[in-house]
Every structure is written in C-alpha cells, then in structure tokens.
N, C-alpha and C positions, 0 to 999 in steps of 0.2 A: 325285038331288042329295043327297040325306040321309043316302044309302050310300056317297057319297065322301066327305062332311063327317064321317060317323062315321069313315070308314077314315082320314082325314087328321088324325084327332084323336087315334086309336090307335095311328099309327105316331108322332105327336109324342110322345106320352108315355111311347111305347118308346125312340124315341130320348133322352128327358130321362133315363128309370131307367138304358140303359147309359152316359151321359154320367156319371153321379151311380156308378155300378160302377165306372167308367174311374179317379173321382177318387178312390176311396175304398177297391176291392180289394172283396174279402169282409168287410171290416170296418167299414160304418156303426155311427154310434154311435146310440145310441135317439134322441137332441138331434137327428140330423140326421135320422132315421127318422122323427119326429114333426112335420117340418117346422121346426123350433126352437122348438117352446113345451113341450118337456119335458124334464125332467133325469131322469138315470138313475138308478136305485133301488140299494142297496147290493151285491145280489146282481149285477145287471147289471156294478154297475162291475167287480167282481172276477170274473165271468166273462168280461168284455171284455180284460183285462189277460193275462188266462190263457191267453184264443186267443190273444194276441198273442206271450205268451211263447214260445207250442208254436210257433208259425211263426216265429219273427225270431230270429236269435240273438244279435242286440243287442238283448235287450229282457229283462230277467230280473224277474222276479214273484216275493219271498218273505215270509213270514207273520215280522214279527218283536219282536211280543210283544203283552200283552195291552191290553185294554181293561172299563172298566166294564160294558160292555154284554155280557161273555161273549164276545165275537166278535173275532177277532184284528185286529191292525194291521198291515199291509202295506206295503211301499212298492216301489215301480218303478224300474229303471233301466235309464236307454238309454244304452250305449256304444258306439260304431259299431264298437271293436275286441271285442267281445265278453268285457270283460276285468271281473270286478265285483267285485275284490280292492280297496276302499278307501284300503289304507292304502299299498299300489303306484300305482294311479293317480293320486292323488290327487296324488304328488308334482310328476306335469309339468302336468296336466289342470286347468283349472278345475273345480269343483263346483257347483252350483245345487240348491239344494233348494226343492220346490215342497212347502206346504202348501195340500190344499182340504179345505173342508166342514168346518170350526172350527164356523162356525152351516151348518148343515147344508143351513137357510133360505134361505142364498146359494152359490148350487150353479154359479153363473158358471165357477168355477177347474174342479171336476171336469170338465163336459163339455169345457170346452176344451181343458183338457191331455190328458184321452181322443184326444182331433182330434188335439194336436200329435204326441203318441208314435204315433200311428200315419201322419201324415202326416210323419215322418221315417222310419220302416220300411221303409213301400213306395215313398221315394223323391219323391213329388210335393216334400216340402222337401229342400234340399243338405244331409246328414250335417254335422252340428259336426265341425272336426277337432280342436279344443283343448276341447270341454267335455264335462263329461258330464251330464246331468241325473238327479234323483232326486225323485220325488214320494212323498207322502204322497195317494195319490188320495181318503182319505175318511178323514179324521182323528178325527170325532166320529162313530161309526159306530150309537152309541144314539141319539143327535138326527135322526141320519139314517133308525134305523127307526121311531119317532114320525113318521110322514109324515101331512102334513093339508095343506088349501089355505085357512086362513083367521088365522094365526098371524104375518105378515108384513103386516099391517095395510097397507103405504104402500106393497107392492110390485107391479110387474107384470112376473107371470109370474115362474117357468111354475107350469103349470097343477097339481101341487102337490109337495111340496117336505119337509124333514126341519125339527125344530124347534130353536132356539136351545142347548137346554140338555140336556145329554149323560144318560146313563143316571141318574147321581145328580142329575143338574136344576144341577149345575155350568154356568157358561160358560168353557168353559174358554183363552179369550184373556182371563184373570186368573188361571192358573193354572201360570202356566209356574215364579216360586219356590216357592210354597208346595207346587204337588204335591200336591194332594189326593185326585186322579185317578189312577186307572190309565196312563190317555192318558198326561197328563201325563209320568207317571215313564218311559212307553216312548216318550213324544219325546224324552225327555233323551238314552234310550242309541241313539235314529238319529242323535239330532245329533252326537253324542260319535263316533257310529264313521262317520258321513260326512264332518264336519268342515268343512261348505260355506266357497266362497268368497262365497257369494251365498245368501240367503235372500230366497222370493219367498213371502208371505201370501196368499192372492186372498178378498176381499172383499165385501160389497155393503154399501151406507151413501147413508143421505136426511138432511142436515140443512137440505137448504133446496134450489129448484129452480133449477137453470143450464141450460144449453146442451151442457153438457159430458157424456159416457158413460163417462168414465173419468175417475178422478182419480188421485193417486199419495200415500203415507204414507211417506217415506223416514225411519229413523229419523234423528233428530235431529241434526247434523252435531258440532254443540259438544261434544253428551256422547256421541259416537264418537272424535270429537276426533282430535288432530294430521294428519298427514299423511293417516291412512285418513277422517278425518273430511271435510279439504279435499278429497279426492279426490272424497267422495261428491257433496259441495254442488259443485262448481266443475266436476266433468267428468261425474261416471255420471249424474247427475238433467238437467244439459241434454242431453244424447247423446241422453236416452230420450226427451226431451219433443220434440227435434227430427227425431230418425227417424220416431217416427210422425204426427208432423206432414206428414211428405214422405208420408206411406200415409196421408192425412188421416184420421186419428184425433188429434183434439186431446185435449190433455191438463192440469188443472190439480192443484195440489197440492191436497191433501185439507179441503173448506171443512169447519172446523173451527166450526162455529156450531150453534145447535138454536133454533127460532122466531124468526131474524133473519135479515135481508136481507145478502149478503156484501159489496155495494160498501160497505158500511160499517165494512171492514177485518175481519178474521181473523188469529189466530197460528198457528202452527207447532201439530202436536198432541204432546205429551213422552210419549214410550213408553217406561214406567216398566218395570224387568224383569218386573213381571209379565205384560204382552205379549207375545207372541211375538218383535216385531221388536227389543225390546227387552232381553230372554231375549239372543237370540241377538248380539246387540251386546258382552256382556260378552265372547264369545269372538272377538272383532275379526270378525265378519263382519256383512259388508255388508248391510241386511237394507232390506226393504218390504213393505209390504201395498199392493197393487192396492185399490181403491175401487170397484165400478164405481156408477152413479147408479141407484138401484131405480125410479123412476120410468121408465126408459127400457126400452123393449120387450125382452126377454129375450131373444132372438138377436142382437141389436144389443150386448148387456152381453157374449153368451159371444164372438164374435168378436172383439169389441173386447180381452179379455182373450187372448184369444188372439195377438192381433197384441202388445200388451205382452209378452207371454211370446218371442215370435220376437224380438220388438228387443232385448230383454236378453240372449239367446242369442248376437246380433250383439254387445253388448258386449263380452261377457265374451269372445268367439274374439277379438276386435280388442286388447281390453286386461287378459286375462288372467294374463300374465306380470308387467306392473306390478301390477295386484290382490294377486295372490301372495305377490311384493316386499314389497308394502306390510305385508300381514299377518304375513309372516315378522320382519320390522322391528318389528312392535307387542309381538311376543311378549315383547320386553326393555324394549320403550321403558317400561314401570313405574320399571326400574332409578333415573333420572330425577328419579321421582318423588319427591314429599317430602309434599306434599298430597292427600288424594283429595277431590273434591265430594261431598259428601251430599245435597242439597238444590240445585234450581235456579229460576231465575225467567226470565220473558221480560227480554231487552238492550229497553229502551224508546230508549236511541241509535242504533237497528241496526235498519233495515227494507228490506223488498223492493218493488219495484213489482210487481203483475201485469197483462197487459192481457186486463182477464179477461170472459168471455161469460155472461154473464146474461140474466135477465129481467125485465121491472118489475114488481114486485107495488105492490099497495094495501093500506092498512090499513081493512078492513072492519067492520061493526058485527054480530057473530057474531048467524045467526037462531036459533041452537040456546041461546049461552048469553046473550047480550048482552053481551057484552065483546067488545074489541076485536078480526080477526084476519088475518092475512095472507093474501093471495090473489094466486099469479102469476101474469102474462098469457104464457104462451107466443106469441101475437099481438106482443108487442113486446119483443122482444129487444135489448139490446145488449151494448157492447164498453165498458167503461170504464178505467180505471187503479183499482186500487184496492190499498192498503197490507197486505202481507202482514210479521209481522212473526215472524221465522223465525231468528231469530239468542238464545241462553239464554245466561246465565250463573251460576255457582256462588253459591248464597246462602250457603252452609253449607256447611262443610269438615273432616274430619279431618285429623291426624296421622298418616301412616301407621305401625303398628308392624313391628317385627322379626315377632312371629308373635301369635298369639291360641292362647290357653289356655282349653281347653274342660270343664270338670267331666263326672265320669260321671254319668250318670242322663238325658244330652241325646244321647242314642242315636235320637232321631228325626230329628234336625237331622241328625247324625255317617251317617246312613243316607245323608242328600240329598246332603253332600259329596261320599261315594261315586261317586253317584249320576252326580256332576257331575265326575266323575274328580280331584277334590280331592285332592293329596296331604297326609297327615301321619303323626303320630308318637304313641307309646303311652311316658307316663313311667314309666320302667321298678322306679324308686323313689320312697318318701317323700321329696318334695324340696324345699327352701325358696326360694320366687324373690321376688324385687323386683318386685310388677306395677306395673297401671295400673290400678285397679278403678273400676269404675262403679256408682253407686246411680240408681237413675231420679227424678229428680228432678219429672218433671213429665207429662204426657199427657194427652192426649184420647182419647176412645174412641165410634166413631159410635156411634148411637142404634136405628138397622136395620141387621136381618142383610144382610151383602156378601161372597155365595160361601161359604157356608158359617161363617163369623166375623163378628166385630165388631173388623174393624181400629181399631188405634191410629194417632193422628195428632197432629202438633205434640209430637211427642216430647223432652223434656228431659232429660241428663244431669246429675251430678255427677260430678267424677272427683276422687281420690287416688293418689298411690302409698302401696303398701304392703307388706310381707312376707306372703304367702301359702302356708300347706303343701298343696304338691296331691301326691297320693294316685297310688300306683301303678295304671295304668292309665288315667289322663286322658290329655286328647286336648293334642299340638301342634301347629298348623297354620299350617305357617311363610306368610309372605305373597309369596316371592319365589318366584313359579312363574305359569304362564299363568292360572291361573284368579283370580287374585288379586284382581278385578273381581267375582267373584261373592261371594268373601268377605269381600271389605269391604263389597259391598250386602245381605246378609243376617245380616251378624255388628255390624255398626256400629247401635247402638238406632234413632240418629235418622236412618238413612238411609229413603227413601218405604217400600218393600217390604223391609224389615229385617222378619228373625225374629222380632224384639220385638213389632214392630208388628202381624204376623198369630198373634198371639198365641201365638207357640210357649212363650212364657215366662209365661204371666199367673197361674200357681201362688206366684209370686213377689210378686206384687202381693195377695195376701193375708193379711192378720198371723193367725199362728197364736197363737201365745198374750197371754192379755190378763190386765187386773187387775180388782181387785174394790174400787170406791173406800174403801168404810169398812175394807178392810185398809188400802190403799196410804196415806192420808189420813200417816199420822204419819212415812211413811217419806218422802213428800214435802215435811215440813213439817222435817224432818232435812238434806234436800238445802239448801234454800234458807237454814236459819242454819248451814251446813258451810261452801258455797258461793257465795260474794259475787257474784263474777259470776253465776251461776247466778240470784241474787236479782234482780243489777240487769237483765236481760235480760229476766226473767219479769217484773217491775214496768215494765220499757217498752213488753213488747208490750200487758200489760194496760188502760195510757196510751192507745196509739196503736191497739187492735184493740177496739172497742165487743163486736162478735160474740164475739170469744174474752172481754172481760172481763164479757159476759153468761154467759159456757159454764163452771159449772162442771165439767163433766167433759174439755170441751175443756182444761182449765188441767192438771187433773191429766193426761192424755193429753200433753199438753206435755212434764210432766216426766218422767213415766214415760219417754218415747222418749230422753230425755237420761242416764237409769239405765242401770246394769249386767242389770237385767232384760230390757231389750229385744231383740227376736233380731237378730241379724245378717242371717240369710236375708231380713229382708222388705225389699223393694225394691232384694235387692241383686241383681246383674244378672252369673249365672253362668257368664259370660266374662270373662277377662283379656286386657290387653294386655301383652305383653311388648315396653316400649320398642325400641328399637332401639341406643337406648345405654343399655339395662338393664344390668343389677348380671349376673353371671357366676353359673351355680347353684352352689347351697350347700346341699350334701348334709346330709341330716338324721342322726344318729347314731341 
C-alpha cells in the first residue's frame, strides 16, 4: 500500500513539473521556481532576458547606458514584428514603457514583467497587434545589489529583496529633474528615444491596511490637463479599474494617508516632476505607478501586477489610435496658451465618492510607548462610501514668455536641457534686450538634507523689466517647442521642482562683498541729508520695525543695499525672460 501511495505521489508531481513546462517553456522565472516567495537577483534578471532574446525574435535585450552602481541599464522589448527601430514604429504602434525596481525593495514589477515577456513569446498570451512594450526590468541596479531581508520593515515577502537607495543612497523617484544620478540621466535618453504612449511605474506602498492588493497612482488628470488629461480621468483609469474587476482583481486609487484610517477620506497624490510619473507628464504621456499593498502575500502582489500590466496592454490595442491623437494634438495645444500653473492645491468644490473596502481598526493604548495607536482587524471588514478628493487647481501662475535667456556659467542646467532634447540657441553677439528680470524676493529652505540638497520652498519673486547686455555665447531657449512643459517647471523660480529650488542657483543667494561700518557710517549719513525720500523711508521703518530700530548694523545694511555699492549679482536670478511682446534686439556697437 505504501509503494503505491508513494508511486501515486510521484507520478502527481511529475505530472504537476510537466504541467508547470507545458505553461512556461524552458523559461521559469526564479518567482515561479521558488514557488512565489522570491524575487530575482540582478544577475538572474539579465540572464533571463538574454535567454530570451537568443530564442524569440520579438524580444531584443540591449545595454543602454550607465548607472551609479558601475553596471549598465538595459531595457527590453517585445515586438511581435520583430522590428526595434523606435522612431519607425512608433509612428503606427502604441508604446508602453515599463519601469521596475526604482526601490529595488518592491520587486512585484520585475518578476512579473519577466512572466509577461515571456508568456507573450511562447504564445500562452495573444501577441499585441498595435503595441509594443519596453521595460526597464531593473532600474536601480545598485539598490538591487544591496540585497538584505530586513530593510522593508512592514512588508511581506519575499524572502529578501534589494534596498531603497541606489548606489549613492539616492531614491531615485526624486530624481527624475534634478538628475543627480547616473540612472537618472540614462532614463532621460530611454525616454526621449522610446517616446512612450503609456508610462507604467510598478510599485509597493503601505499607508494604512485595506482589502485591496492593488491600488493605482494615475498622474494627476488637471495638471496633464485638457483633452489628454479628460481622456486619462474619464476613460483609461475606469477601463482599467473595470477590466480587472471582471478578472476579480479589485482595484483602488492610491490611499494616500500615513497613520490614519481612509474612510475618513483621502486626496489624490500630486506627482510633482520630480517623480517619475510626473517626469514623464511633461512630455504628454500618459503615466502611473501600480501600488501594490506590501502587507499582502508576495505572489498575490506579483500576479496581481501582472494582470494590471495585461489590462493596460488591452487598452492601449483598443484605444491606441485615439491615445496618439490625443498626444499628437498636445504637442501645439501650448500654442493656446497664455498662462502656465506653477503651483497647485486640492479643488475643495470637486470630489469623488469611492465604494471602498476596508477594514476596521481601533485606536489602541500602545504597550510599547503609551500613546495612542491604530490596530486593524482583518476580522471585519467593510465596504463604505468614502470621499476621495481627486480634482487640483492652479494656485499660482505664470506669464508665459517668448523665450528664457540663460547666462554662461549655467552649463549644468544647459547640460539637462540637452539632456531632455530641449531645443535652443547661442547669441552670436554682444547684444542688448529688453528682458523681464527676476530678483528672489523671498524663500524657505528645509532644515534636513532631501536627496542629496536642501530644497527651497515657498519661493518669492520680484520682477522688472530692464535693458540687459548678454554676451556672445549665452543661451536662448525659445518656449515654443514640445518640451516647453519642462522649461517652464525648472526655469520658472517658484515653480515646486524649479532649478532654483534644488538649489542649482544658491551661489546667488550669497552677498559677496560687504562693508566695514566705521568706513560706511558717514557715507551713510551723506545718503539720507542727499536723499529725502531716502530719509523718510528709513525714519518709518525705524517707527514701525522695533528689531530693525534696535539693529544698528541692520540700519546701515539697509542703506548700504540702497547704494551704488551693492552688487547686482546677489539675489539676482540668472535667467531672463524675453516677453513675448518684447522690444526687438538692439545690437550693441
């Protein structure tokens, strides 16, 4: 009896291994070789891509450029016509581009897109005929060889994983303007030479416990805006949420909360460009980051992202031509334009219901610290209505100009333009224009290092016009061209991730030369019996400023800044705008 129970147990698990060959070819991935509780190692992933490439001839695998960590960047693509010319395909083809392994920690996206390129290969999925896809299979490739299993505090599974912060300890979904990173700059030139219609992030994120294994982060519909924006909120984001509702994989938007319960409403999260999804918004493409719930069993997360990734696939064959449309359309729609936003806030008249699935927590009397703390019951679950409020508007706005005049010596910024295929121009002579100049009127600056800097925040201008002699070989960078979105969010001071603010310019914000009061004393004392006004200004703030009429050095500082002594350069901010109904140049003799 023991010798047939063994032999019936041997042939079940031969028949399970060729069932598991039938589905999979020669090519399981380690995730499903492990049973699903392990993600692939950097080395795996890129020999897995490679087998793949040697056998499928819709499948090409090339190295294309670097990264921090010494170890090149790759990316995949699957075309079923074997065709991987870009700038040809592209024109009838939808494009999708898959980013995995940003935090290296959330390894959901890798394995899964492993599974899909290869179950399109060999056939178990129907070949796209209008898409192509292109992954990034391991984007932070230094995070990912820092492998450890205790880094991920809140997650389950798998059993160990790459860490947060890339070879220089960057995170680098804050890095897509500034570029600090290697990575960074060679995502710039995938993105530029793939051009996606569709940008997919994949994710992992805990800010509170639901029901749900997947959430979704679409960027922000208002500041994608007009028709590509209505397209996104009104048709791509229910499509997806309701296809894989039919493949019961429910789906909510991204609860955007940290130590609070969500029936007590959530907003939209603002994916400011220095996120990836956010990044890629400036060039009208459609962009998200997958979520999935870290709490939820690791095969359950990489599946689930998987079936996301097939249902967007179904989109974009179904409604890729309008997609296209849309984005071919946005290219001019700046024309338009007269205003750009800088700055936005949640629409407090504008909200969504969801009927969303949770769970009930309590608020507990913590044994560890004594203060209060949250505790869910997975035991009781529900369904409630609760107020998502998913709708921005423009706080803050420029002017747009004709173009922006850039000083030499800003060859770091003039690099990223490049970078970001930004078109402009070298003035060829000493030449006098009519700008719009900026002095920085006002800033905050955080208190802790963020990414490497100490961003500026609540940024204040001053503006004039003026006559300006710029120097042959400064930079013009007209604003009427497709990328004009990126240079108004990094050239504009008070825009969130403006230049100014990640301190590309903070040389500026230091006064080089100063005085010496017992010289200055009489020459100040000259200003105010010359200068009446001068006197009656300085005699009101003294009235009305205690602090300043306690400061003597504050007083003389005062007027010094009002003299012909003081420089120009400090807090002037060396970019121009060139109106749009500016004065005509006027060559210098």
């Amino acid at each position: 009896m023991r010798c047939i129970l063994s032999a019936l147990i041997i042939l079940l698990f031969m028949a399970c291994e060729t069932k598991k060959e039938d589905e999979v070819g020669d090519f399981p991935t380690h995730f499903e070789n492990s049973g699903g509780t392990e993600t692939a190692t950097y080395l795996q992933v890129v020999d897995f891509y490679i087998q793949l490439a040697k056998e499928f001839p819709e499948i090409n695998f090339q190295t294309i450029g670097e990264t921090d960590s010494g170890h090149p960047l790759h990316i995949a693509t699957y075309n079923p016509e074997g065709d991987f010319n870009f700038k040809k395909v592209g024109i009838e083809k939808t494009i999708i581009l898959i980013n995995n392994g940003i935090h290296p920690g959330e390894s959901d996206g890798i394995d899964a897109t492993m599974m899909l390129y290869r179950d399109f290969a060999i056939g178990k999925l129907a070949p796209p005929e209008n898409t192509i896809l292109v992954s990034i299979p391991m984007y932070n490739i230094g995070g990912a060889l820092n492998r450890n299993s205790g880094t991920r505090a809140n997650q389950n599974g798998p059993v160990s994983y790459g860490f947060r912060g890339n070879a220089k300890n960057y995170d680098l979904n804050r890095d897509f303007i500034k570029a600090d990173t290697k990575n960074a700059r060679t995502f710039a030139k995938i993105f530029h030479l793939v051009n996606p219609d569709i940008f997919i992030d994949n994710h992992v994120s805990n800010g509170a416990d639901y029901q749900y294994t997947l959430t979704h982060l679409f960027t922000q519909h208002n500041k994608l805006g007009g028709q590509l924006g209505n397209y996104l909120h009104e048709e791509m984001m229910p499509k997806l949420e309701k296809a894989l509702a039919i493949e019961n994989w429910d789906i909510s938007p991204f609860v955007n909360i940290y130590n609070a319960v969500p029936e007590q409403g959530f907003s939209q999260f603002m994916d400011h460009p220095r996120y990836s999804s956010g990044y890629t918004t400036l060039w009208n493409t459609l962009g998200m980051m997958v979520e999935t719930h870290m709490l939820k069993p690791y095969d359950q997360r990489v599946l689930g992202t998987y079936a996301l990734m097939e249902q967007m696939i179904a989109i974009a064959e179904t409604d890729g031509k309008k997609i296209k449309d849309l984005r071919k359309d946005a290219l001019t729609r700046h024309e338009k334009w007269t205003y750009y936003p800088t700055r936005w806030t949640i629409d407090t008249t504008r909200s969504s219901i969801l009927s969303f699935k949770g769970y009930e927590a309590d608020t507990l009397i913590s044994e560890v610290t004594g203060f209060p703390r949250l505790k869910y019951d997975r035991n009781r679950p529900f369904t409630k209505e609760v107020v998502y409020t998913n709708y921005m508007r423009p706080s803050d706005s420029i002017k747009i100009p004709k173009a922006y005049i850039v000083k030499k010596g800003c060859e770091e910024i003039m690099a990223l333009m490049e970078l970001n295929k930004i078109a402009f121009e070298r003035v060829q002579k000493d030449t006098l224009v009519t700008v719009e100049s900026y002095k920085i009127k006002d800033y905050r600056t955080q208190q802790n290092a963020y990414e490497g800097h100490y961003p500026h925040y609540d940024t204040q201008i001053s503006r004039h016009r003026e006559q300006v002699l710029f120097s042959e070989g400064d930079y013009v960078i007209a604003t009427d061209q497709p990328g004009i979105r990126y240079i108004l969010e990094t050239l504009e001071p008070e825009a969130v991730d403006s230049f100014f603010n990640w301190n590309f310019f903070d040389a500026i914000l230091q006064q080089k030369e100063h005085f010496s009061p017992y010289v200055f004393e009489d020459e100040a004392a000259n200003m105010l019996e010359s200068e009446p006004q001068l006197k009656d200004s300085f005699l009101l703030k003294k009235k009305n400023d205690p602090n300043f009429a306690g400061n003597g050095y504050a007083q003389l500082d005062w007027l010094y800044k009002r003299s012909d002594h003081y420089e120009k350069a400090h807090l002037q901010y060396p970019v121009y705008r060139w109106p749009k109904e500016g004065d005509d140049w006027n060559t210098v003799d």
